[in-house]
N, C-alpha and C positions, 0 to 999 in steps of 0.2 A: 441602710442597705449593705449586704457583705461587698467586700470587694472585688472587684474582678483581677483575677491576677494571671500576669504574661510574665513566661517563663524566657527570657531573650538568650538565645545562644550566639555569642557574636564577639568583637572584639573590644565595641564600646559602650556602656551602660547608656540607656537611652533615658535614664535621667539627667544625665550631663547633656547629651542633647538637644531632646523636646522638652514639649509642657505636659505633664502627665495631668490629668483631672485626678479629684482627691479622691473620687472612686475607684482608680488604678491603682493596680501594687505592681512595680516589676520587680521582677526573681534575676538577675545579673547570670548566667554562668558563662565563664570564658572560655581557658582551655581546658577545667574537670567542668563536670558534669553532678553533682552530687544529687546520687540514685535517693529519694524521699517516697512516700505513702501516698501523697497528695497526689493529686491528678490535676493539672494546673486548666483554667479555661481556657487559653490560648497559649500555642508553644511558635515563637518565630524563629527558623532558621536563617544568620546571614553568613553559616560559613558550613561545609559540608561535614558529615557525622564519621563516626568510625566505627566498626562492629559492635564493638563493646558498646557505646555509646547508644547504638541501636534500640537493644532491649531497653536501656533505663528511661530512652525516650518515648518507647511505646508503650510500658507501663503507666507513663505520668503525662500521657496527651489522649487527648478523644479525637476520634474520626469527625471531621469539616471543621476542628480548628485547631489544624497546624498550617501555617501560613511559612514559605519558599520566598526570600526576598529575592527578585527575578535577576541581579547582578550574580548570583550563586553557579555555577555551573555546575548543577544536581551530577556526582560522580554514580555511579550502581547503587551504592547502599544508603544514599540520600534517596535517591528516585526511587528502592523499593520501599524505604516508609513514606515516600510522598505518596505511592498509590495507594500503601495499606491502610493509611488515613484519612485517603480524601484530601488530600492537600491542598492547596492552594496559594498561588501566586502573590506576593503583595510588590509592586512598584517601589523602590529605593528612595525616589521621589514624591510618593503619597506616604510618607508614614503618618506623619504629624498627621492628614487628612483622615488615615486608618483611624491611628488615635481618638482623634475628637469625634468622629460622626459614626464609625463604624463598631468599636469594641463595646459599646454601651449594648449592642445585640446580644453580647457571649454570657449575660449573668449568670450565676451560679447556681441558682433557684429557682427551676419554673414554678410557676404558680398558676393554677385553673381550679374553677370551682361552679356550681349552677348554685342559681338563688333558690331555697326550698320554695316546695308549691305554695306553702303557709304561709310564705314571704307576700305572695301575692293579696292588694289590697283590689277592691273590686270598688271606681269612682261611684259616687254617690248621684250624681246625675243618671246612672245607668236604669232603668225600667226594663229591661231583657229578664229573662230564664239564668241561671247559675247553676252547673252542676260538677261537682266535685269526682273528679275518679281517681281514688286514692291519693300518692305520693305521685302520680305520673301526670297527670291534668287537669286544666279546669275548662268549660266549654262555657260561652255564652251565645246566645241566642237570640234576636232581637233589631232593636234599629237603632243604630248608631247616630244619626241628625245628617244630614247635606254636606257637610264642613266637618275638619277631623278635630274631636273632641279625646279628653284623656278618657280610657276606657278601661285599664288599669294600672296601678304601679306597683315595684317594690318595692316592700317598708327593708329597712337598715340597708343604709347606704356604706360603701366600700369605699376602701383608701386607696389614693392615688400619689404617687411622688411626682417632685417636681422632675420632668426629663422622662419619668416614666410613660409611658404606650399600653394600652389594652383593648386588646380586644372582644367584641361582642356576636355569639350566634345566638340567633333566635328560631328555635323550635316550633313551629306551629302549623295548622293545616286552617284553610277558611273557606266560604262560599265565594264563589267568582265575583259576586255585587260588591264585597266589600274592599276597601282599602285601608293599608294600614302604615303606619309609621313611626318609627322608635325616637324617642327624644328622651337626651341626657343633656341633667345640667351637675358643672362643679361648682361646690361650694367654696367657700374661702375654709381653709382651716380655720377650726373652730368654731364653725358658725353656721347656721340651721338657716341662711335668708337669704346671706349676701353672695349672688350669684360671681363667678370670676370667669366663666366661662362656658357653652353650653354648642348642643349640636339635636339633628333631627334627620335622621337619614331615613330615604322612602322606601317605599318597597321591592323597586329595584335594586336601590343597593344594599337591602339586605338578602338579595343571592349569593352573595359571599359575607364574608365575615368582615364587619366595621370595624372598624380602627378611631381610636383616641388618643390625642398624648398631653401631657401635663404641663403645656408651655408657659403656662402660668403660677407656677408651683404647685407644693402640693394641695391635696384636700381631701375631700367628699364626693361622691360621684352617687345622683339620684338619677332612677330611672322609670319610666313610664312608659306606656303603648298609648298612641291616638288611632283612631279609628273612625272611618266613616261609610253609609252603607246601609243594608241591613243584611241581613243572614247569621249564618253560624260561625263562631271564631271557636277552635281548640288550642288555648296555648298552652304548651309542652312542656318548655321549656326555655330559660336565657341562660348562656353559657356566658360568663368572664374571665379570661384568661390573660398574663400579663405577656403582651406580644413582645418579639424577636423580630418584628419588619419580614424582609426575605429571606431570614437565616434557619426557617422550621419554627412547626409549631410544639410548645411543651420543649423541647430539646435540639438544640441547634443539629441540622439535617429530620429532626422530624417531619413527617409527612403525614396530610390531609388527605381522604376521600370520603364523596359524599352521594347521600343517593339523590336521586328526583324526590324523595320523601323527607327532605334535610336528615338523614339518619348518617353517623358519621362512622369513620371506624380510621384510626392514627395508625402507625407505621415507623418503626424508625431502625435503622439499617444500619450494623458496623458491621464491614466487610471483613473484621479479623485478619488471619494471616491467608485471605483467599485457598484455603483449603476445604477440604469436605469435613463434616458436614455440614449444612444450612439449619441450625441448634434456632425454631422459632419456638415461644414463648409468651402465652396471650396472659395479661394481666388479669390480677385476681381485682373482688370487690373492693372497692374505697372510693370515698366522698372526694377524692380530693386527685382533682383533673390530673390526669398523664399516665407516663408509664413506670411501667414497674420491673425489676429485677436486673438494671443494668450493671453494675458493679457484679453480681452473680455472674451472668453469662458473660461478661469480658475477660472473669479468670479463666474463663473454660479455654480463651486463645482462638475459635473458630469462626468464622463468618457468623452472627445473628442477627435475629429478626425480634422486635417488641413490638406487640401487638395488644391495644388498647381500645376501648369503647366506654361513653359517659352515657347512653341511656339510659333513661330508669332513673332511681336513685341510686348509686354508683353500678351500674353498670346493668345491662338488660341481657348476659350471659351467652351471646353473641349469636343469639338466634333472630331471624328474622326473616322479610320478603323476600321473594324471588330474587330479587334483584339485588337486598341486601348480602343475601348469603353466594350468588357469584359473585359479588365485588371482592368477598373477603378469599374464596379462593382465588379471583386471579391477582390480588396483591400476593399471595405469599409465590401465586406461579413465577411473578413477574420476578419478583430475585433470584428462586429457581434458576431461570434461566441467565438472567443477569449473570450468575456464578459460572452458568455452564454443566448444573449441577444435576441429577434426576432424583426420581422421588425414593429409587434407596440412597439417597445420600440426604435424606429428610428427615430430622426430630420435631416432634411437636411436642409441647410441655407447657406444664400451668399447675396449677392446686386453683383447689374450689373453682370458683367460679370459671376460671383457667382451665379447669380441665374440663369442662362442658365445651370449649373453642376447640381442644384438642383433639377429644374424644367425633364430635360432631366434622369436623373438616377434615379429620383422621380418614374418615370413611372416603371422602374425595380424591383427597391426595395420596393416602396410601405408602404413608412415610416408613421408613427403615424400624424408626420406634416411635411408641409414644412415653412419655416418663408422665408420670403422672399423682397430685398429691389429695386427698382429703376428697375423691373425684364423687363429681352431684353427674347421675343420670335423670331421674324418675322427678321430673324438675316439679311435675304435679303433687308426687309424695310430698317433695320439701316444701311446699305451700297447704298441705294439709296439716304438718308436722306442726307447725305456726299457731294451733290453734289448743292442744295439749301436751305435748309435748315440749315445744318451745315458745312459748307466748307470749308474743309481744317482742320475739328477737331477733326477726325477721320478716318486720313487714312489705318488704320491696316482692318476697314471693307469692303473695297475693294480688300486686301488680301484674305480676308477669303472667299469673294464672288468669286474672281475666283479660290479660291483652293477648297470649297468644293460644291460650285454650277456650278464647269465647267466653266465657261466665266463671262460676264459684261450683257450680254442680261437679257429679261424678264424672258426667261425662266432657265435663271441661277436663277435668283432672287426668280422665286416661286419654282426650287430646295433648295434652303437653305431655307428658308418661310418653307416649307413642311415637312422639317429634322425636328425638333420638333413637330410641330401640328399634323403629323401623328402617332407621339407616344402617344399624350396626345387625340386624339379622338380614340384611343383605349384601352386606361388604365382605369381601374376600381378603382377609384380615393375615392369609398365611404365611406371608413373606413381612410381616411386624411384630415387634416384638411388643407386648404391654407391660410395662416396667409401673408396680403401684403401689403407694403406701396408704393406708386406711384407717379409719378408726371404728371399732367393733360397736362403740355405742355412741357411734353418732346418730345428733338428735335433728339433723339436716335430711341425709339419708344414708340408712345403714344396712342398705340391701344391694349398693352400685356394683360392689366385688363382686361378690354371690352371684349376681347377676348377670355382669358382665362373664362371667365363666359357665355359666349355662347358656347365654342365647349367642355366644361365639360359633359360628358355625362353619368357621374353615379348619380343612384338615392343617394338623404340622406348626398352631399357633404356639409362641410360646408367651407364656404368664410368668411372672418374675411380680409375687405380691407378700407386702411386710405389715400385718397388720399390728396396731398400739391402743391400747385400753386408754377409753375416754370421749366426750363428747365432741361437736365437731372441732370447737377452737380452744380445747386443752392442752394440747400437747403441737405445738404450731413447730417447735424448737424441734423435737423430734422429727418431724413430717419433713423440713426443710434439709435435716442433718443428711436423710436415706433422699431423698430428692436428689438431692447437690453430688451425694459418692455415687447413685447410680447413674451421674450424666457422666460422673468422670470414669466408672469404670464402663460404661457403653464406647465413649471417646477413643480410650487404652483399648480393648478388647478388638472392638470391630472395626474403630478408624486410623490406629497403631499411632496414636497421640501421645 
C-alpha cells in the first residue's frame, strides 16, 4: 500500500518523538517551507504560517486534511487557510492517538468498484424464473424455502489488507414476502477453504452501507445473498468500496446521498478561496468508483463541486426519478447557498457523459455558464448508434434505452431523445453563456451542437462552439486543452480571476 504522508510544520520532527507505523512517511519542515508538486495527505500546523508560506501551503494540502494543533494561537493568516481548508483541530496531547487510530483514514488511493452482472452465480438449489436485463440486473422469481438459504453469489473474490476497511452497498428492489441477507466470508491468503473470518448482515443493516475491516490480516473476501420468502428479487447491483470510517466517502470530505430507491449520487466540496464562482463538474463514464477531475478544478483556485454517480455500468448519465433528479439539484443548491452565492455566480461542466448532468440540471439552475465537452443530448440516438455505427462500444446505452425509454422500439428512442430537449426548449437560457467543444464525426452523437443551436429558444443566448474532426474518443487531449482555457478565460473575463 502507498504510503500516507504528513507534511509536519513545527519545531520538532515527530519521528524523534512518536512511533510512526511503517505506513507513515513524515515530510519534517521547520523554519523553510520547501514549495514541491506533491500534494501531501495530511498537512499538521504546530506553529503559525507567514504569507509567503500561505500559498506554497495551499497548493500542497487538500481541504478536511490540514490539521491546527490546538496549543497554536491561529494569527489572521493561519485562521484564513484554516477556513479555506476545512481545517481542523488536533489535541497536543492525542497525537500519538491521531497517529495510530486516526491517519490510516487519509490514503492516498480511493478505491470503489461494482462486481459486473456476469459476476453473479445463480445457487444451484434455486427452482425460480431467471431473467437477465442486460449489464444493469438480474431478477429471480420464485420461492426461496422458510429459512435463509444462498440465493446467489459472486464468482472472483477481492483483496483485503490487513488493517484495511470496506465497504458494501447493495442495490436491489424485492417483493415485501421476502427477506434477505448479505454474508461475507475472508479467506486466509492464499487459500480457496480456510475461512479466517466472516460476517452476515440483515436487511436492516443494509439501509446503509456495511462495513468490514481486515483485523485478521490480509485475504479474499467472498460474497453471497441468502434469502428467504418467496416473490420477486431484482438485484442491481453490489458496490465495494475501500472505506475511510467517518472521513468521506471515495475522498476524505466526500459526501453520500441516497434516494428511497438506494439510487446514489456523491458530492465532494473544496471551498477554494471562498470566492465566486461555484465551478460544479459532474464526472464523466468509468468503471471505477468516484470522482473525477480534481486536480483540474483546484488549479482553477475557486470554490468547487465534483459530482459523481455509479449506476449502470459506469454511470447511468445522471437522469432519473422524481425524486432522483430533485436530490441532485438541491445538493448543488445547497453549496450555492453554503457560499452565499446565486445562480449567476454558477458554472456547470462535464464532457461526455458530464455534459448530460450539465446540460439537463443547467435548465434548473440556470448557471452563469455551462462549459461543455464531446456533449451527448439525443441519449436514444447514442443507443441506436450501438448497433451500426459503433458496435459493440457501447453497450451500457442500451441499458439506459430500455430503463428509461421503456423498450428498444422507436418510440423508446424518442422517449429518452425527449427527456432532455423537452427541458432545454423550455428553459430561458438568456442570461447563459454555452461554451462547447465537439467532434464533427462523432459516432455517439453528432447532431448535439446542430441541435442545441436550433431548439435554443431564448432571445440574447450566446454559443461559444470549437468543433475537431473525429470520432467521439479520438481526440480526448484536444477536447480537454479548449475545456480547461475556456474555464480559465470564462474565470479572467467575467470573474476578474
Amino acid at each position: 500500500m502507498d504510503k500516507i504522508r504528513i507534511l509536519q510544520i513545527g519545531e520538532t520532527s515527530w519521528k524523534k518523538r512518536y512511533v510512526i507505523p511503517e505506513r507513515v512517511k513524515i515530510i519534517f519542515a521547520g523554519d523553510k517551507i520547501v514549495p514541491k508538486k506533491e500534494i501531501y495527505e495530511i498537512v499538521v500546523l504546530e506553529r503559525n504560517i507567514t504569507e509567503e508560506e500561505f500559498g506554497v501551503i495551499d497548493n500542497m494540502s487538500m481541504a478536511y486534511c490540514l490539521f491546527v494543533l490546538d496549543t497554536v494561537p491561529m494569527d489572521a493568516i493561519t485562521k484564513r487557510l484554516f477556513i479555506h481548508k476545512m481545517g481542523k483541530y488536533l489535541p497536543a496531547s492525542d497525537v500519538q492517538k491521531f497517529i495510530d487510530n486516526e491517519v490510516k483514514k487519509y490514503f492516498p488511493k480511493p478505491y470503489g468498484e461494482k462486481f459486473n452482472p456476469e459476476a453473479i452465480g445463480i445457487a444451484q438449489g434455486f427452482k425460480g424464473s431467471v431473467k437477465w436485463f442486460g449489464q444493469y440486473s438480474v431478477t429471480l422469481d420464485g420461492d426461496y424455502g422458510n429459512d435463509f438459504n444462498q440465493i446467489v453469489f459472486w464468482r472472483g473474490n477481492i483483496p483485503i489488507e490487513a488493517g484495511q476497511a470496506i465497504e458494501f452497498w447493495l442495490e436491489y428492489k424485492k417483493s415485501p414476502d421476502i427477506e434477505i441477507a448479505l454474508s461475507i466470508r475472508q479467506f486466509v491468503s492464499g487459500s480457496l477453504a480456510d475461512v479466517c473470518d466472516s460476517w452476515e448482515f440483515s436487511e436492516e443493516e443494509l439501509k446503509n452501507p456495511v462495513r468490514i475491516e481486515g483485523k485478521n490480516g490480509s485475504g479474499t473476501i467472498f460474497c453471497s445473498l441468502m434469502a428467504k420468502g418467496r416473490g420477486r428479487l431484482d438485484i442491481i447491483a453490489l458496490h465495494d468500496r475501500i472505506s475511510r470510517w467517518d472521513q468521506g466517502i471515495f475522498m476524505v470530505g466526500g459526501e453520500r446521498f441516497v434516494t428511497s430507491d438506494r439510487e446514489e449520487i456523491f458530492a465532494y466540496f473544496n471551498p477554494g478561496d471562498l470566492k465566486p464562482p461555484l465551478a460544479v463538474y459532474f464526472s464523466g463514464y468509468k468503471t471505477l468508483e468516484g470522482f473525477e477531475g480534481y486536480y483540474m478544478m483546484k488549479k482553477m483556485g475557486c470554490p468547487f463541486l465534483l459530482i459523481a454517480e455509479q449506476r449502470f455500468e459506469g454511470g447511468g448519465f445522471y437522469l432519473g426519478t422524481e425524486e432522483y433528479e430533485k436530490l441532485m439539484v438541491s445538493v448543488i443548491q445547497r453549496y450555492l447557498d453554503r457560499l452565499g452565492f446565486y445562480s449567476d455566480q454558477l458554472i456547470l461542466s462535464g464532457i461526455s457523459m458530464g455534459s448530460i448532468g450539465s446540460l439537463y440540471y443547467g435548465c434548473d439552475l440556470k448557471p452563469h455558464a455551462l462549459i461543455l465537452g464531446k456533449p451527448l443530448a439525443s441519449l436514444g440516438d447514442v443507443a441506436t448508434n450501438e448497433r451500426l455505427r459503433r458496435p459493440g462500444g457501447f453497450p451500457t446505452s442500451l441499458d439506459l434505452l430500455a430503463y428509461h425509454g421503456g423498450g428498444m422500439d422507436k418510440a423508446a428512442i424518442k422517449t429518452l431523445n425527449d427527456r432532455l430537449w423537452d427541458k432545454i426548449r423550455s428553459t430561458d437560457f438568456s442570461h447563459t453563456k454555452l461554451i462547447i467543444s465537439y467532434m464533427y464525426e462523432d459516432d455517439y452523437d453528432d447532431t448535439a451542437y446542430d441541435k442545441l443551436l436550433s431548439e435554443l429558444n431564448s432571445f440574447g443566448v450566446q454559443v461559444y462552439g470549437k468543433g475537431l474532426h473525429g470520432r467521439h474518443n479520438d481526440n480526448s487531449a484536444g477536447i480537454g486543452a479548449w475545456f480547461k482555457s475556456q474555464y480559465q478565460r470564462v474565470l479572467q473575463d467575467d470573474f476578474n480571476r
